[in-house]
VOTOR-984292 format. One record per residue (C-alpha): residue number from 1; z, y, x; residue in three letters. Coordinates in steps of 0.5 Angstrom, whole numbers, plus 500, padded with zeros to 3 digits. Example, Ala and Ser with C-alpha at 12.3 -4.5 7.8 and 13.67 -1.06 7.14 Angstrom:
! residues 2
1, 516, 491, 525, ALA
2, 514, 498, 527, SER
//
This chain:
! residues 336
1, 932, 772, 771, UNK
2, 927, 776, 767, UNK
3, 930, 780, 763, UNK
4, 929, 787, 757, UNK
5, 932, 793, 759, UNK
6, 940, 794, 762, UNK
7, 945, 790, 760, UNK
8, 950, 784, 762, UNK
9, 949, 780, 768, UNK
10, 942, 777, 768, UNK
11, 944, 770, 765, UNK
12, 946, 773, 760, UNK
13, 941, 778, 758, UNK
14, 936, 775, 752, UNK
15, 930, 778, 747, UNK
16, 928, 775, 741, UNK
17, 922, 771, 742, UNK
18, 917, 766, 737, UNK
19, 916, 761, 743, UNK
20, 908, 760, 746, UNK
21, 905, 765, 740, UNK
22, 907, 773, 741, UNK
23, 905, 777, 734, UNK
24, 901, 783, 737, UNK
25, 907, 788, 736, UNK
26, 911, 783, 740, UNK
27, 906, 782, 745, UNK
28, 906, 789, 746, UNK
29, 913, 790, 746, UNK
30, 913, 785, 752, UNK
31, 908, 789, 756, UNK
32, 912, 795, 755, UNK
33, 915, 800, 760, UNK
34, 923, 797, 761, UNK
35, 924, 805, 757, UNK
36, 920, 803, 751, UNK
37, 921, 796, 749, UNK
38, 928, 797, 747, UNK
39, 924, 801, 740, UNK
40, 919, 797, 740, UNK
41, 922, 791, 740, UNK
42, 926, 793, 734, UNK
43, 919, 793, 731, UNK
44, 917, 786, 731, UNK
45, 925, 782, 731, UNK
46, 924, 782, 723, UNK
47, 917, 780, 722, UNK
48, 916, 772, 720, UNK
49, 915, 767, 725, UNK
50, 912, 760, 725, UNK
51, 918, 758, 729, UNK
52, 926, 759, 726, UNK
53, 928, 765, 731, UNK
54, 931, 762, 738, UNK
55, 933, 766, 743, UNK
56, 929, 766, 749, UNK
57, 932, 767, 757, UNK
58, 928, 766, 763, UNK
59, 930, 764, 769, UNK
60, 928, 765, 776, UNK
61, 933, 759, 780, UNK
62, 935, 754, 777, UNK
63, 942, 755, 778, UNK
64, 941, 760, 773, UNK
65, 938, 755, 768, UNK
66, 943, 750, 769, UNK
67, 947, 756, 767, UNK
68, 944, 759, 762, UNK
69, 943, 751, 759, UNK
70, 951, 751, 760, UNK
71, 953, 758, 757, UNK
72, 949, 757, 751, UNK
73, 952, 751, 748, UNK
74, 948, 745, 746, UNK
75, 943, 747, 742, UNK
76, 939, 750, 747, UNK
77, 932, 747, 750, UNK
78, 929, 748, 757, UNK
79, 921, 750, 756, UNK
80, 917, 747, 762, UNK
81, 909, 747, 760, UNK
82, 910, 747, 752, UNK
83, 905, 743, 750, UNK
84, 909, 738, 746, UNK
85, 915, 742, 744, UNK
86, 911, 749, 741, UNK
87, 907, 745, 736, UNK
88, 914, 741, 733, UNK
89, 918, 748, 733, UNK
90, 912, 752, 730, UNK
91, 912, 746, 724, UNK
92, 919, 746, 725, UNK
93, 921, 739, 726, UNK
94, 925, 742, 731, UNK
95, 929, 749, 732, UNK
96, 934, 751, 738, UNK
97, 939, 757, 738, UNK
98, 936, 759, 745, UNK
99, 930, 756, 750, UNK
100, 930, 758, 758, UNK
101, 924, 757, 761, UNK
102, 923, 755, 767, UNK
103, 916, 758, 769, UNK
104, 919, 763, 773, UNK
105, 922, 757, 778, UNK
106, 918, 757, 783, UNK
107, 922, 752, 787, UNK
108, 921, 747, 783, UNK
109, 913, 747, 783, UNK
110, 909, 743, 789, UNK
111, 907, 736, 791, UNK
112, 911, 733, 798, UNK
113, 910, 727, 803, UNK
114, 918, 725, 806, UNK
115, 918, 718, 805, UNK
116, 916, 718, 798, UNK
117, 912, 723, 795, UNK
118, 916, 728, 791, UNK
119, 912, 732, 787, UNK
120, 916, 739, 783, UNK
121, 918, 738, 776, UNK
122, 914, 745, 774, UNK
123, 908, 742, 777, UNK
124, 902, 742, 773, UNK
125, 898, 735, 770, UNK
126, 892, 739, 773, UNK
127, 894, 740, 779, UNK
128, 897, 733, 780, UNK
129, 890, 730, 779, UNK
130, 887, 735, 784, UNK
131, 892, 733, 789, UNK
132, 891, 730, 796, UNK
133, 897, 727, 797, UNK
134, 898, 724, 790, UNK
135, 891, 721, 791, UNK
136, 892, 718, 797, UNK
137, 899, 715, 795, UNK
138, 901, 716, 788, UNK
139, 893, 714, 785, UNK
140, 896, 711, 778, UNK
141, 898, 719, 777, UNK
142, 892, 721, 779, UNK
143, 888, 715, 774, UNK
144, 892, 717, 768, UNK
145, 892, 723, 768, UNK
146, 885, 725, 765, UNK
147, 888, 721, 760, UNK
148, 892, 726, 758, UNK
149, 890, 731, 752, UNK
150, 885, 736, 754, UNK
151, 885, 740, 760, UNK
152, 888, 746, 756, UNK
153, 895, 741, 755, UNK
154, 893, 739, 762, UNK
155, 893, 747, 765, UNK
156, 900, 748, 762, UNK
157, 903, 741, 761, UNK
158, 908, 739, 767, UNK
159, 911, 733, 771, UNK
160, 918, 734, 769, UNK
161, 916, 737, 761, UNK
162, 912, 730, 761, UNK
163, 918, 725, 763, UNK
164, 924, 729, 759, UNK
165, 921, 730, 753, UNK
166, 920, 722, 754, UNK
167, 915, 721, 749, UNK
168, 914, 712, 749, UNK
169, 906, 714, 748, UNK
170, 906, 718, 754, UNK
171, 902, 716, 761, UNK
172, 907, 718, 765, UNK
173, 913, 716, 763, UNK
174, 909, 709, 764, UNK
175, 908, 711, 771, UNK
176, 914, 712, 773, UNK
177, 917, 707, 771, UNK
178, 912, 702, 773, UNK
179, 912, 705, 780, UNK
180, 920, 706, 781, UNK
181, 920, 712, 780, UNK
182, 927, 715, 781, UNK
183, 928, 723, 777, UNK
184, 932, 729, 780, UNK
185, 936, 733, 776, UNK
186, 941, 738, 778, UNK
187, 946, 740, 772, UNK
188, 953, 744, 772, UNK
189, 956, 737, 776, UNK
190, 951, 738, 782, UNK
191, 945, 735, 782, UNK
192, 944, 727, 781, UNK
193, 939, 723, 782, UNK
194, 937, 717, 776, UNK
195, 932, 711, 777, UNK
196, 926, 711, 772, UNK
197, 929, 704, 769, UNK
198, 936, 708, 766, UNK
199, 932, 715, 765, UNK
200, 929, 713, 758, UNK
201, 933, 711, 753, UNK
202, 929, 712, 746, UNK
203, 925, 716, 743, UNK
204, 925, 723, 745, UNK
205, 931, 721, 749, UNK
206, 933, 721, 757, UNK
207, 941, 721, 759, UNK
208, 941, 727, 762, UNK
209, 946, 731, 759, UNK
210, 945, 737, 755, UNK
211, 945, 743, 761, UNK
212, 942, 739, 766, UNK
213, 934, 739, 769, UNK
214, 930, 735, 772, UNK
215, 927, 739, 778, UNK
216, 923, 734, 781, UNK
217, 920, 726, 781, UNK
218, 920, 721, 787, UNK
219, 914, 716, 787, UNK
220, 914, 711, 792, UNK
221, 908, 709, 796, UNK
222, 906, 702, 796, UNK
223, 903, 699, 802, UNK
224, 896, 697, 805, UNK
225, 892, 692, 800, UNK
226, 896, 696, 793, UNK
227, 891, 697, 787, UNK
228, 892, 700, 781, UNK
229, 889, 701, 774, UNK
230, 890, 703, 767, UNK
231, 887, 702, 760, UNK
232, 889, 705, 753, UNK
233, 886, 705, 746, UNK
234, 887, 712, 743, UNK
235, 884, 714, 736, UNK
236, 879, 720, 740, UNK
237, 879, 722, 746, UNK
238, 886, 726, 748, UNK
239, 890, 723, 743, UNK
240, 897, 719, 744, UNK
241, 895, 712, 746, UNK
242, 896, 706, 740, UNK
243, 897, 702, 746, UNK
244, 896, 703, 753, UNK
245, 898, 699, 760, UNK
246, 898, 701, 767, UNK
247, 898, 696, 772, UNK
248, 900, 695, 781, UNK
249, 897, 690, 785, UNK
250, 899, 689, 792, UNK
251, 895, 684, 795, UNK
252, 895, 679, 802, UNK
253, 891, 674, 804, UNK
254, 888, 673, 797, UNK
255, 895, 673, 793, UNK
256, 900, 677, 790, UNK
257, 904, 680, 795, UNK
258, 908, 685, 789, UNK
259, 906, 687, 782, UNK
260, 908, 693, 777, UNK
261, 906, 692, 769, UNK
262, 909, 697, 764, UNK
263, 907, 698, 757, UNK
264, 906, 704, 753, UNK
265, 906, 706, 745, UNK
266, 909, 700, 744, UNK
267, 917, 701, 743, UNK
268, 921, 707, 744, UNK
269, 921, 708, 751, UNK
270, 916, 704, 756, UNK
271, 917, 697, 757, UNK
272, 916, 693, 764, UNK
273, 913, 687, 764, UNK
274, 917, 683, 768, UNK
275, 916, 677, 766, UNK
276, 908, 677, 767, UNK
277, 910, 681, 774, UNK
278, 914, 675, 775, UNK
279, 907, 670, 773, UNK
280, 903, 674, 779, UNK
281, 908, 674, 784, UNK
282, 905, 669, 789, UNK
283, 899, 667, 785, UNK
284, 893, 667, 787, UNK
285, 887, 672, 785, UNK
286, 882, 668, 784, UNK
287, 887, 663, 779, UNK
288, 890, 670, 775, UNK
289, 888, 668, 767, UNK
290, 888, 675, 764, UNK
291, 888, 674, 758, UNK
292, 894, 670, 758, UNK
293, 898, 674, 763, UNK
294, 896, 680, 758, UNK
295, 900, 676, 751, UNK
296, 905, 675, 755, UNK
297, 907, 682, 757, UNK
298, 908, 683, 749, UNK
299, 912, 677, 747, UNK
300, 919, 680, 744, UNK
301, 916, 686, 743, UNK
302, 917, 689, 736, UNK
303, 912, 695, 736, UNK
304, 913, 701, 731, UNK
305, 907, 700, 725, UNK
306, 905, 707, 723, UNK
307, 899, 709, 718, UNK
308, 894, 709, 725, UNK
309, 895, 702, 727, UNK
310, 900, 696, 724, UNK
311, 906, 693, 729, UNK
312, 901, 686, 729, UNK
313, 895, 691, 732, UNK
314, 899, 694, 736, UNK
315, 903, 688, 740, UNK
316, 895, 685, 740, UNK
317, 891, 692, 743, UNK
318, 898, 692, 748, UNK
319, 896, 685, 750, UNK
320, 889, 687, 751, UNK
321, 890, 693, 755, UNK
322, 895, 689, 760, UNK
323, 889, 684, 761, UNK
324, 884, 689, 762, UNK
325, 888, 694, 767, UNK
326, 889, 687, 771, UNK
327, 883, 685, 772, UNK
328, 881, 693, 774, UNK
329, 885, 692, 779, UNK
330, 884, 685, 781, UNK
331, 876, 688, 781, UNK
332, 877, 694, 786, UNK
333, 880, 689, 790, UNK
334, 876, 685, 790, UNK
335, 870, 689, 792, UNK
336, 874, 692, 797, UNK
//
């Protein structure tokens, strides 16, 4: 574990820290000969930060963050890319005694095929994007994932960041529950592995426990005839969508062999339409009714109004972008 100085076992070693933005004094008290940090580090601990002061612990394996996690009690937060938890800490929606960042964890970065793919929780969005493998058999991943902010946040944003912070607007999220994906996570326990379908549980919440974390995700690889697609209606480019759906279709001699809605930014957690995915099944492509298939995948939702969009606006662009994500895929197909 990375760490100032001598002092206790590593795991238990901290500096005083501000989150994604260092003061200049704190900048240079970081880059610092180990000998004359110590000093300088006194200088800037009393400077005003943006953030309420945590303490920050870097981890080099992940049994040490599972460790750190565990030792540090409840109000402790691991840090992946940042992009969503940096912002809420430097306006203080939000504040923890203790961050560990796992950037220094270099098992849990990198994409491989075994079966499924499983693609490391560190794993950046741009390079989820650029990936052969992920291309070739996880193409919604690499569909959405220019949707995602801009490609700053997509340079620092991660898989596993995206998936526990578990934002019900969030394009992976989405994904893996769409797909079946299944989340590995490892914690003082052991490690476990959680079905995408039980892993969001509301707004900003998962039912990982509060010294687990999530190492990698599991997508499964549709077979031969697969099509995807993804639709979304954001306020500008980059933004969280007001809306937006992500759609498979695994076709056979011109039906529906196997089909995937999800929504998003319609509830607290992406919602599977399993009854329009139950309307597809067996049907045939040339008799789908898109626009009817797209009202019904929103019947019972109740989605949150907000000053961008009411909860009737909403349910109608969350029944706009199933049609259209459909009749995408159902497009590609037929051309082949």
């Amino acid at each position: 574990m990375v760490s100032l100085g001598s002092g206790p076992a590593p795991h238990n070693r901290r500096r005083r820290g501000c989150g994604g933005q260092l003061t200049p004094s704190a900048a240079a008290a970081y880059t610092a000969p180990v000998a004359d940090r110590a000093d300088r580090r006194r200088s800037w601990e009393g400077e005003a930060l943006k953030p309420a002061p945590f303490d920050y612990l870097a981890p080099t394996t992940v049994a040490e963050a599972v460790q750190a996690l565990a030792e540090a009690g409840e109000d402790t937060k691991p840090i992946a890319g940042g992009q969503s938890l940096v912002p809420m800490l430097a306006l203080r929606l939000t504040r923890f005694d203790a961050l560990v960042d796992l950037n220094r964890i270099d098992a849990l970065r990198g994409v491989e095929r075994a079966g499924d793919v499983r693609i490391g929780a560190m794993t950046r969005h741009c390079d989820i994007g650029t990936d052969a493998v992920v291309a070739a058999d996880v193409p919604l991943l690499a569909l959405v994932t220019p949707l995602i902010g801009h490609f700053q946040i997509r340079n620092r944003g991660t898989l596993g960041g995206s998936i526990a912070h578990a934002d019900p607007a969030a394009e992976y999220p989405a994904v893996a529950l769409a797909l079946g994906a299944t989340i590995e996570a490892v914690g003082p326990d052991g490690p476990r592995s959680i079905a995408a379908a039980d892993f969001f549980t509301g707004t900003w919440m998962t039912c990982l426990e509060p010294a687990e974390v999530v190492t990698a995700v599991r997508f499964p690889v549709w077979g031969p005839g697969s099509h995807f697609a993804v639709e979304e209606v954001a306020r500008r480019h980059g933004d969280f969508a007001l809306a937006g759906a992500v759609c498979a279709l695994q076709l056979s001699g011109g039906r529906v062999e196997r089909a995937a809605v999800a929504l998003f930014g319609v509830d607290s957690t992406p919602v599977r339409a399993a009854s329009t995915e139950a309307a597809l099944t067996g049907a045939s492509l040339a008799d789908l009714d898109f626009k009817a298939l797209g009202h019904q995948a929103v019947e019972g939702l109740e989605p949150p109004g907000d000053i961008h969009g009411s909860s009737e606006f909403r349910r109608h662009i969350g029944a706009v972008v199933v049609a259209r994500a459909l009749q995408r895929a159902a497009q590609e197909a037929t051309n082949g």
